[in-house]
C-alpha positions as CSV (number, residue, x, y, z in Angstrom):
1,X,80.2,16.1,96.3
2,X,83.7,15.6,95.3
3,X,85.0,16.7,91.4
4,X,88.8,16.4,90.5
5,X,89.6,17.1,94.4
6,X,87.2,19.9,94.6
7,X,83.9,19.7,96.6
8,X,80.8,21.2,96.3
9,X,80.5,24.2,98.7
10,X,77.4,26.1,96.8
11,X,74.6,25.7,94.8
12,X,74.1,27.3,91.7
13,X,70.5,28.7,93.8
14,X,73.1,29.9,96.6
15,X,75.7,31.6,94.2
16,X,72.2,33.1,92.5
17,X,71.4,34.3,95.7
18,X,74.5,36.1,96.7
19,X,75.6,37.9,93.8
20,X,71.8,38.9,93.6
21,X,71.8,40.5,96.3
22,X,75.6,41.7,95.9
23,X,75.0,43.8,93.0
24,X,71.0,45.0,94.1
25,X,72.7,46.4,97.0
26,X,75.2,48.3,95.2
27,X,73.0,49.7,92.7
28,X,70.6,50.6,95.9
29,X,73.7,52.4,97.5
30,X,74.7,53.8,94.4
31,X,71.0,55.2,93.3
32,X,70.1,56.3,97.3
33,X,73.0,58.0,97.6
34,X,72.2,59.5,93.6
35,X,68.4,61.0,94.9
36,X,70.9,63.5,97.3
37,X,72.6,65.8,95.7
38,X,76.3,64.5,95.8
39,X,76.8,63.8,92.1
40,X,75.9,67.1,91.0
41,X,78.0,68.9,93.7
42,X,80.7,66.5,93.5
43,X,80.7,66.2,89.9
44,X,80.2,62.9,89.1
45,X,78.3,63.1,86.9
46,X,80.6,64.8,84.8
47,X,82.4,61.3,84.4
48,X,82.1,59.9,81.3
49,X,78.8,57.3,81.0
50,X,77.9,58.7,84.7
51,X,76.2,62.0,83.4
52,X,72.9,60.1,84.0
53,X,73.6,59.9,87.9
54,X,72.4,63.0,89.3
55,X,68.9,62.8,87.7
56,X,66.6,62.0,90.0
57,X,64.4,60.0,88.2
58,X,66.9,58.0,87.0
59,X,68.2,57.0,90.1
60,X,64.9,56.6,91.7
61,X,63.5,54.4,89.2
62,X,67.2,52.6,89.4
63,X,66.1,52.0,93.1
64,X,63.0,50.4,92.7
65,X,64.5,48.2,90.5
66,X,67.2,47.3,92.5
67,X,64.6,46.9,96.0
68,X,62.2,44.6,93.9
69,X,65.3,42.8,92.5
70,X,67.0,42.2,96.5
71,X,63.4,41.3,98.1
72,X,62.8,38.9,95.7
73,X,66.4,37.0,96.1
74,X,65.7,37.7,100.0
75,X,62.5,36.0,99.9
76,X,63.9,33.1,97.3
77,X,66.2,32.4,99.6
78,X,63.8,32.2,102.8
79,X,61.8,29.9,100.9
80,X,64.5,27.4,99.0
81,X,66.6,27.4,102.5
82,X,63.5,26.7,104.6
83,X,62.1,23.9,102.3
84,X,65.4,22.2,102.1
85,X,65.7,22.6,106.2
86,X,68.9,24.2,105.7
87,X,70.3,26.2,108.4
88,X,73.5,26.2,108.8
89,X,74.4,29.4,108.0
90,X,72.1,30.6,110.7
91,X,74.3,31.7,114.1
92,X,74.8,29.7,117.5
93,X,75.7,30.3,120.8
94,X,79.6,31.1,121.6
95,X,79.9,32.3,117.7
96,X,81.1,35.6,119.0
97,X,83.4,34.0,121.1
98,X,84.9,31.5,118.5
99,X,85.0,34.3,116.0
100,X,87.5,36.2,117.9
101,X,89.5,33.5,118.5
102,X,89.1,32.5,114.8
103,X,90.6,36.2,113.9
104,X,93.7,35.9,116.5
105,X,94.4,32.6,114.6
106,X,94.5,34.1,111.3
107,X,96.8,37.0,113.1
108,X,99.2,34.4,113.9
109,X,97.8,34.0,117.7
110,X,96.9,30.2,118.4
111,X,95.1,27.4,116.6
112,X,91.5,27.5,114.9
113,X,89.3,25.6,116.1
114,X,87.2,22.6,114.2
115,X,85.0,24.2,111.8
116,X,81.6,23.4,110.2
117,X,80.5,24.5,106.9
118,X,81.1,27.9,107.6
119,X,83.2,29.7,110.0
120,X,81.5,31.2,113.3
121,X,82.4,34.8,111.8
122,X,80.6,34.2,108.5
123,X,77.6,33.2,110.6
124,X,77.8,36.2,112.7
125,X,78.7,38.7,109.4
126,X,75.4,36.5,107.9
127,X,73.3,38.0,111.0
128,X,74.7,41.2,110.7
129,X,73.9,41.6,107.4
130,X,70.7,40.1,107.2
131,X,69.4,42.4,109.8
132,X,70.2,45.4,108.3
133,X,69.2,43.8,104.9
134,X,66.0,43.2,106.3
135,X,66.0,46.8,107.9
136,X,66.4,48.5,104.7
137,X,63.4,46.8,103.2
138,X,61.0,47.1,106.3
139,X,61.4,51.1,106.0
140,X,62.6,51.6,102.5
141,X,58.6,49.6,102.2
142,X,57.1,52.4,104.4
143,X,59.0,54.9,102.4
144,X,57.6,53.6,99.2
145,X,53.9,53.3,100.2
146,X,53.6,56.6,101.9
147,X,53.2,57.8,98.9
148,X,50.1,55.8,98.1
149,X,46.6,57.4,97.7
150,X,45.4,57.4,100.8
151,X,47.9,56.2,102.9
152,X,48.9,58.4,105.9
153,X,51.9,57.7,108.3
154,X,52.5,60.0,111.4
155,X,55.7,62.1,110.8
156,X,57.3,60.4,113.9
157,X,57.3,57.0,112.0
158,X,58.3,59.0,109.0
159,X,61.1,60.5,110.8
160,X,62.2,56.9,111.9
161,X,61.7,55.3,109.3
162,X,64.4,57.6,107.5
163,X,66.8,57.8,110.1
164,X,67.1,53.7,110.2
165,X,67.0,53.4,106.5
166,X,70.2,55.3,106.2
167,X,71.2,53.8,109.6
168,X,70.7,50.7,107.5
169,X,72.9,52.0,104.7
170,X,75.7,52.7,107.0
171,X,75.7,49.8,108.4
172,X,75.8,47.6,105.3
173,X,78.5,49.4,104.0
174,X,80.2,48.8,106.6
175,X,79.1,45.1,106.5
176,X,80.5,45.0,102.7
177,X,83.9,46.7,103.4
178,X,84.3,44.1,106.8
179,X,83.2,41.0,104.1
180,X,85.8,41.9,101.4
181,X,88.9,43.0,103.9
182,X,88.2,39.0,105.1
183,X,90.2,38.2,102.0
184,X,93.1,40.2,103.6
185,X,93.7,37.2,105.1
186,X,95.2,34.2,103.0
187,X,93.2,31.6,105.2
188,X,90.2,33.1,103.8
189,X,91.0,33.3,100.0
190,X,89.8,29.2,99.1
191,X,86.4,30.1,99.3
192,X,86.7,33.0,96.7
193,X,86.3,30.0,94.1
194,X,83.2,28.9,95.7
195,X,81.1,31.7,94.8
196,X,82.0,31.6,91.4
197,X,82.0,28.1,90.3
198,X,80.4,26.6,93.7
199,X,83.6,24.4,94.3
200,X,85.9,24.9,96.8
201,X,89.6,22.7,97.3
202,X,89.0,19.2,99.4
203,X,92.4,19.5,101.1
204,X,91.2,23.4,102.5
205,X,87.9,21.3,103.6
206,X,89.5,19.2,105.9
207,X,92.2,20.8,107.2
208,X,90.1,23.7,108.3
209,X,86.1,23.1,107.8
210,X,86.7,19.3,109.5
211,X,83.3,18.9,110.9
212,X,81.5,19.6,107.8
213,X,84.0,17.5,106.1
214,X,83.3,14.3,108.4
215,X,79.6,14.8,107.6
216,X,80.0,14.4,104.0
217,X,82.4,11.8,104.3
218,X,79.9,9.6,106.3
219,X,76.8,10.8,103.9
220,X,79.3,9.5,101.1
221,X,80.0,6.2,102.9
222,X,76.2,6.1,103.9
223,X,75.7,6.6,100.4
């Protein structure tokens, strides 16, 4: 748990995980957007090593790749989570709530209050996400196996199924840009170590996650 006043905030199966499906979804962004035709009219692909980016096939094989590559960190992280009963990323009642009075906090407006392993908005921002996530592969899945031999969808789930995958799109880029702008805040910035080396500072542990760090000082003492 504890290295040279650092604890353990993430496994290396957790960092695998996230960055997984981190760079998946921007390549899925990057290629979806790629199979319109917005590089070609707004020249990006006149950028050097980009020239590639308005060929269709390119981008849709790019896709693919990407979709296999986040459904299988989605579903790896289902399973390892579920077998190791771990759930406390998972949201609870009055997260909204505490969120918002999380935020004023970091604005200067009042006092945190007791944390657990993760903050009420990162369970919230892990919903959020995780919907749509699970959104985009639901009908990006239709999408793929309507082309199948003889496989036939109406055009009204067609039609819907394209509206809510970009729906989805949207919505996870506007998931991404909310995630990063957290960092605007200097409260937030001792977990950026985490998901690179899976250690975070002890003393940012208990001052502000002090729930989660009573558990692992009695698992310690249990120990």
């Amino acid at each position: 748990m504890n290295k040279n006043g650092r604890i353990k905030r993430h496994s290396l199966a957790v960092r695998f995980v996230h960055w997984s499906v981190a760079v998946s979804t921007f390549l899925l962004i990057f290629s979806g957007l790629g199979q319109l035709p917005l590089y070609q009219r707004y020249m990006v692909d006149k950028i050097p090593g980009l020239t590639w980016s308005s060929n269709f096939h390119i981008t849709l094989t790019l896709h693919y790749v990407a979709a296999i590559w986040l459904v299988f960190a989605a579903a790896f992280h289902i399973v390892y989570h579920s077998l190791r009963r771990e759930f406390t990323i998972l949201p609870r009642r009055g997260d909204v709530r505490e969120s918002l009075i999380v935020i004023k906090a970091m604005l200067g407006f009042g006092e945190e209050p007791p944390a657990d392993k993760y903050l009420a908005e990162q369970r919230v921002a892990y919903a959020f996400i995780a919907f749509n996530l699970l959104l985009l592969i639901v009908t990006g899945f239709i999408k793929v196996i309507k082309n199948f031999p003889g496989i036939t969808f109406s055009d009204t789930l067609l039609d819907w199924a394209t509206n809510l995958h970009n729906l989805g799109m949207v919505m996870i880029i506007v998931g991404i840009i909310a995630h990063l702008a957290a960092f605007i805040f200097k409260a937030n910035r001792p977990l950026l170590p985490g998901m690179f080396t899976g250690y975070v500072d002890e003393e940012y542990v208990r001052k502000r996650h002090s729930l989660w760090y009573e558990k692992l000082q009695k698992k310690l003492s249990s120990d």
